[in-house]
Structures are given as structure tokens and as C-alpha cells.
N, C-alpha and C positions, 0 to 999 in steps of 0.2 A: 793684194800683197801676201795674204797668206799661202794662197798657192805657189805664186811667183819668188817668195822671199824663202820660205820654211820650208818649198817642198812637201804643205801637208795637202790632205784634200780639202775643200769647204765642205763635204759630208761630213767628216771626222770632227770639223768644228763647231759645225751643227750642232752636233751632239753636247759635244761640252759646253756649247751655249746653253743650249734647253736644259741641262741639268743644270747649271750655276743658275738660268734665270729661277729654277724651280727649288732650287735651292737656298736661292735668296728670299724669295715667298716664305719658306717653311721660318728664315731666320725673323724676319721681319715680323710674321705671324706669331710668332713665340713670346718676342719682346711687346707686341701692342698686347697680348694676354695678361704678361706679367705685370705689365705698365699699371693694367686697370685693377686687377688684383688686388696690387699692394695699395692701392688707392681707394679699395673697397667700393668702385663704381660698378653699379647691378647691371650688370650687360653678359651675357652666357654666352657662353664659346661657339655658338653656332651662328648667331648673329654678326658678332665682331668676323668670324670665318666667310660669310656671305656678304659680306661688306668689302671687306681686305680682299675678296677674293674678283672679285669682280673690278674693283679700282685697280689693281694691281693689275689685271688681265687685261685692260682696255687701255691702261698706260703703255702698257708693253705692246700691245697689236699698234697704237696709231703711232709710238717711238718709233717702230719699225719702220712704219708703213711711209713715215715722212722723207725718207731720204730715195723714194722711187714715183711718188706721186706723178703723174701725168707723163711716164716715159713707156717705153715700148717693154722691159721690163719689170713692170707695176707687179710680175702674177709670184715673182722670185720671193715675194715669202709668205703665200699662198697656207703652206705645209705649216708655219709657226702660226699664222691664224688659227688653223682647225685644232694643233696641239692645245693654244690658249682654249676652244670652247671644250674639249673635250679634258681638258684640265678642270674646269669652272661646272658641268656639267656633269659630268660621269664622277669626279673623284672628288671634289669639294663637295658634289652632288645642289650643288647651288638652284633651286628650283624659282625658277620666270616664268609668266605663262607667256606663250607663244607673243602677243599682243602688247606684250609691257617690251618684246625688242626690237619690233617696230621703232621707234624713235632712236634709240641708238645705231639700228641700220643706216636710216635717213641720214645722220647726224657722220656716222662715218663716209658714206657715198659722199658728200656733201666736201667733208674734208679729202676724198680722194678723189675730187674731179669726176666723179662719174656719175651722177645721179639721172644723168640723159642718155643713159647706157642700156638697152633695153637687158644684155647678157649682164648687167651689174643686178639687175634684180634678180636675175634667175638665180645669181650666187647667192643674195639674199635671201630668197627661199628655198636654196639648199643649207645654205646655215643655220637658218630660224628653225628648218626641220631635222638639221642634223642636233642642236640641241634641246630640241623636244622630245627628240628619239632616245638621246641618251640620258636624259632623265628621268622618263618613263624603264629604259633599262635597267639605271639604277635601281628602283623597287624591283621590279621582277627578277632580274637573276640574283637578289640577294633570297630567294625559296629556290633555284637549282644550281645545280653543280656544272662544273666548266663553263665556266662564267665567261672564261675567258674568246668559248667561242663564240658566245653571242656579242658578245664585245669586237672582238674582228669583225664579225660580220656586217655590224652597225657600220663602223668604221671605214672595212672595205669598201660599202656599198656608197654612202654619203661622199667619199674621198672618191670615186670611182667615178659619181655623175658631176661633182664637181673640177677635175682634171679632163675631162670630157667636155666640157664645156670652157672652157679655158684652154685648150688645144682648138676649138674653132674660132674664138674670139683675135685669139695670138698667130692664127695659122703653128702652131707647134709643131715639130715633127713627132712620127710615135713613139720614136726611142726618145724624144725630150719627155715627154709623157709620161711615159711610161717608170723611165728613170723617176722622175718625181713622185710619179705613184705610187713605186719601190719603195722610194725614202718615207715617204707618209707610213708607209704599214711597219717598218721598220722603226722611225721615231715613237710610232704608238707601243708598236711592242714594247720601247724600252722603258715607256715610263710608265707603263701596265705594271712592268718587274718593280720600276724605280720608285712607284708612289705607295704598291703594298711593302717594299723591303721599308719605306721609312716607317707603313702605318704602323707595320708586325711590330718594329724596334719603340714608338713611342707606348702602343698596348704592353708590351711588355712592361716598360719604363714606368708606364705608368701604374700597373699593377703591382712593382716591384713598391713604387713609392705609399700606395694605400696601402702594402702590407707593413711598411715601416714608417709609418705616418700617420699623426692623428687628426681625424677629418676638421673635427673645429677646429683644433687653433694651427694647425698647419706643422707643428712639432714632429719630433718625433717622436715615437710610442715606446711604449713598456717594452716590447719584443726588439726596440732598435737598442736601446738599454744594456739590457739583458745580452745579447750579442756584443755590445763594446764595449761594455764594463769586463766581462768577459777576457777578452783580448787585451785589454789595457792591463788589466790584473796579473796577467800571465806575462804579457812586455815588460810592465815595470817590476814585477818582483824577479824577473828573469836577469836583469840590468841593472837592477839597482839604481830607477829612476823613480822619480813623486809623479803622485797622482793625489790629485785631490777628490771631496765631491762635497757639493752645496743642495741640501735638500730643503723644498718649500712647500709651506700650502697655504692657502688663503683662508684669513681670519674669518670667523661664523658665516662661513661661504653657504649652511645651510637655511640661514637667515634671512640671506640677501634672495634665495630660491624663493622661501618663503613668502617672505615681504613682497619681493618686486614681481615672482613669476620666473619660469624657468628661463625663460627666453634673456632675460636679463641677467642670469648668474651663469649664460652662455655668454653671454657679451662682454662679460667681465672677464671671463677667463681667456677669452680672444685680447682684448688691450691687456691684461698681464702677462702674457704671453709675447708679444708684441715688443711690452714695453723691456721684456727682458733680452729679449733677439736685439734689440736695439743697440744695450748696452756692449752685450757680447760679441755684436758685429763691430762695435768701435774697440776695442779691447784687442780681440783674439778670436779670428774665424773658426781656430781648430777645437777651441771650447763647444761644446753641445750643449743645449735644452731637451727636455726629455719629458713628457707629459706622463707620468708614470701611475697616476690615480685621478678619481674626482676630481677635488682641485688640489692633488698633490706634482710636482714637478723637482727633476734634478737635473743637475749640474754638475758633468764631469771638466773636469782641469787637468790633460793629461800635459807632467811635465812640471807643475803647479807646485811649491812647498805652502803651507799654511803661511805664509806672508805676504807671498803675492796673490796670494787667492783672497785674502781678505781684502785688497785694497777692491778688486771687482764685485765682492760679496757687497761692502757698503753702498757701492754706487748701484747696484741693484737693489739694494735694500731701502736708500734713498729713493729712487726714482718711483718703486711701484708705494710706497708709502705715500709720494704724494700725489699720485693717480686717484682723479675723478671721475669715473666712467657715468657720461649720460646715456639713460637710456627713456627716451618719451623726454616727460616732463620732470623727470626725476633724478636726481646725482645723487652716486652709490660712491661714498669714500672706502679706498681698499686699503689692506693693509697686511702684510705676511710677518708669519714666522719663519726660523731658518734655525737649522743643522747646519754645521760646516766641520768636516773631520780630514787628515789625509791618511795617506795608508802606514800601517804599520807595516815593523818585520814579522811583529807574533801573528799577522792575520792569516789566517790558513787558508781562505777561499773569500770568494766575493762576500760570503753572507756575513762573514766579521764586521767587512770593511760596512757596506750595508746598513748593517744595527747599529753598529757606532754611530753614525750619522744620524741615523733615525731615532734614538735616544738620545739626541741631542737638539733635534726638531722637537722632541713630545717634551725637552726640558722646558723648552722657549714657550710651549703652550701652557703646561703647569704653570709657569711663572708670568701670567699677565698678558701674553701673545706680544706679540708686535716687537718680538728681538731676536738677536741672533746669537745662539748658543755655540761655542765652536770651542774644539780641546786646548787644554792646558799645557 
């Protein structure tokens, strides 16, 4: 229908296929990371990637593969087969040894009627050695430069002996051959371009996010702060809007180091952290947490006058007060102080607004800890 109805080509759609299917990978992968994350299950991203990466790839080769089983056109998607191993292989870098794909071969031939095909194995082990090849690649051209031509070359040669072989098996003509040959070297290319332009943008993404982010509790840092306080300062006294802010730190947080061990006055400061994102995700997405010290943290409210910002001060102030963090065998009851100011007209620059807050957090410590000091 596509050709017949849209006037497009099925190359052209080829293409958008393999980038949506590999597209949807990238989405899929994202969400299973975040899943386990926010659930604190010990699983590292390289595993859940080798997992996801392979089920995802094997779903996709035999969804394919089911709607030509056992017809004269079985070899029509041939080209998205080798895309999947050199996806799983080269760019996920997903390492098998030769021997553990053994049984998944079996396992597909079996599912494709051909397991009595003597040319069904030969594709077999052009497979098996086309992803040994590119795994083995994988290390090595990460020490030389134009990677990318060792990478064609892999490619050309393995897509070369197996289109060769599947032109005697089909009787193909050379120009059928060959056209598919084409498209092979041509799909490779683009998701050569398509898999580093995603890698280059999430390295970025991600370095953007360790520079304005802090590694325990997942906040954001002094320097993300310092930048939006910033700009808020400048917005709101520009407009003559509110801006609040809520400063905290945790009671004899050097105690809890003490007593329990550092590991455990890290786990603390992860569930207060936690327990404040909580609050502030039910409330108001545009409010930020800010990890700005040891166990110092703020709270901007752009927009905020001191009455709405106190009703979210309390429920913050509630919640992590009655915060039990286990750690082992032992429960650490938490508890904070709090600053809460908003901006004045006399503040000349952030460091007014600032200290006012922060003299009003060291009130709450002078006077017994565990309250919230905020202007009159």
C-alpha cells in the first residue's frame, strides 16, 4: 500500500522505520532506567542496556520475520536482521561469546521453517561471525581513528557474503542483489550518523546535568543556585513579582556521621532530599530544591508571597520531621531547621535576599533547632 497508495518508496520507509524502531529503544531504555532509579534497585546501566538490548532486538527480528515465514520472499528483511545485530553489537556493544548464540540461532531457524536448510546455516554462521566481528571491532577501533572505516568494512564484507548467498539460495537477479546490498550499506551508514548524533547529545546532556547536579541526592547544586537565584532576582525586581526562598539544614547532622558512620549521614541526606522533592512535586513543579552545603539545602518559590510559601514550608517541615531513616539495624530520627524570607524592595543584590534567610535559619538553630524562623 505504501508504494501503491502514497506514491512513496519502501526504501524511504525503511528508513523511518529503522529510526522510529530505534527510536523507540532509546525511549523505552530511558523509562526502564528511571523506573529502577527512583526505586533504588541496584542494577547499573550497562546491564539493564544488555538485557533491554537484546530482548528488544529479538522481539523485533522474529515480529518481523512472522509475516513471510515459509514463502518465496522470506530473505525481504534480511537487511533489518543485520541492522538489529549490528545495533546490539557494535553500538550497544552487547558482548556474547560466539557459543551462547548458538541456541538462539537453533531457536529462530526452528521458528522460520528452515532448520533443514543446509544455506540456513551458512547464514548462521555469517551471523554468529558477523557479531563476533563487531564486537571484537568495538574494542579495537575505540584506540584508532576513522572508525568509521573499519566499521564499513566489517559491514560491507559480512552484508556482502551474506547477500551472496541469498541471491543463490532465491536465484535473485544481480540487480535485486545488489540493490539490497546498496540499501544495507546505506541503512548502516545512517545509523552510524544516527546512534553517535544521539550518543554525542545524551554525553552532553549528561555532563550538563553533573555540572548542575549533585551526585548523592540527585538535586540540584550550589552553581544551579547561584545561576537561578540569579535570574529570578533580576525577573522579579525587574516586574515587580515575589520571590521567595526556604533555607534548611539538618539537625546535629554531624552526630548522626559520627554515631552511625558516614555512609549513613549519606542516606539520610538522600531520604531528605527525597522526602522534600516529594512534597514540592505535589505542590508546584516550578519550585526547586537545591543542595547548597553539607547538609544545608534551599528552596526557591518564584512567584511565591510569604503566605503561600509558608503553607508548603509546613508540609515540608512536617514531613521530614517525621522521617525515620533506616540504616542496618538502626533508625536515625531526622529533623530540620528552617529560614523562610521573601524578597524585598531595599535588597540590592542576591546577597541581601540571601543573609536574610540565612539569619533566620541560624535563628531557628540558636533557639532549640527543630523550627521555622520566617519574617515578620
Amino acid at each position: 500500500m505504501t508504494w501503491s497508495y502514497w506514491r512513496i518508496s519502501p526504501f524511504v520507509t525503511s528508513i523511518f522505520f529503522i529510526l522510529g524502531v530505534l527510536t523507540l529503544y532509546w525511549v523505552l531504555f530511558n523509562w526502564i532506567t528511571s523506573w529502577f532509579h527512583a526505586r533504588h534497585i541496584n542494577i547499573d546501566d550497562d546491564t539493564i542496556n544488555a538485557w533491554h538490548g537484546v530482548i528488544y532486538m529479538l522481539v523485533f527480528v522474529f515480529v518481523m520475520q512472522l509475516s513471510v515465514i515459509g514463502q518465496a520472499n522470506s530473505w525481504e528483511f534480511v537487511n533489518f536482521h543485520l541492522i538489529a545485530v549490528i545495533f546490539c553489537a557494535f553500538f550497544l556493544n552487547i558482548r556474547m561469546p560466539y557459543y551462547t548464540l548458538l541456541p538462539v540461532v537453533i531457536v529462530y531457524m526452528v521458528f522460520d521453517q528452515s532448520i533443514f536448510f543446509w544455506e540456513s546455516w551458512s547464514y548462521a554462521a555469517v551471523f554468529v561471525g558477523f557479531f563476533w566481528s563487531l564486537n571484537y571491532l568495538r574494542l579495537w577501533v575505540q584506540k584508532h581513528a576513522h572508525s568509521w572505516v573499519y566499521y564499513y568494512g566489517t559491514v560491507g564484507f559480512f552484508g556482502g557474503v551474506l547477500w551472496g548467498l541469498i541471491k543463490v539460495k532465491y536465484s535473485l537477479s544481480w540487480e535485486n542483489t545488489l540493490q539490497e546490498y546498496g540499501y544495507l550499506l546505506i541503512f548502516a551508514g545512517l545509523l552510524y550518523a544516527y546512534v553517535n548524533m544521539l550518543q554525542d547529545s545524551e554525553i552532553k546532556l549528561r555532563l550538563a546535568q553533573f555540572a548542575s547536579h549533585d551526585a548523592l541526592t540527585q538535586t540540584e547544586n550550589f552553581a544551579a543556585y547561584t545561576e537561578h537565584i540569579k535570574y529570578l532576582f533580576d525577573d522579579s525586581t525587574a516586574n515587580n513579582l515575589n520571590l521567595s526562598m526556604m533555607m534548611f539544614d539538618i539537625d546535629h547532622f554531624k552526630h548522626v556521621n559520627d554515631t552511625y558512620g558516614h555512609l549513613a549521614g549519606d542516606r539520610v541526606l538522600q531520604e531528605v532530599s527525597e522526602t522534600v522533592q516529594t512534597v514540592l512535586s505535589e505542590n508546584d513543579p516550578k519550585v526547586k530544591l537545591y543542595r547548597t552545603g553539607g547538609e544545608e539545602f534551599n528552596v526557591l518559590f518564584p512567584g511565591y508571597d510569604l503566605v503561600s510559601t509558608r503553607a508548603i514550608v509546613r508540609q515540608i517541615f512536617a514531613a521530614v520531621n517525621h522521617l525515620v531513616v533506616k540504616y542496618g539495624d538502626q533508625e536515625i530520627a531526622v529533623s530540620i531547621s528552617v529560614g523562610v524570607s521573601t524578597l524585598h524592595q531595599a535588597d540590592d543584590s542576591t546577597v541581601d535576599f540571601y543573609n536574610r534567610v540565612d539569619q533566620n535559619l541560624y535563628f531557628s538553630k540558636r533557639h532549640g533547632r527543630m523550627r521555622v524562623t520566617v519574617d515578620q
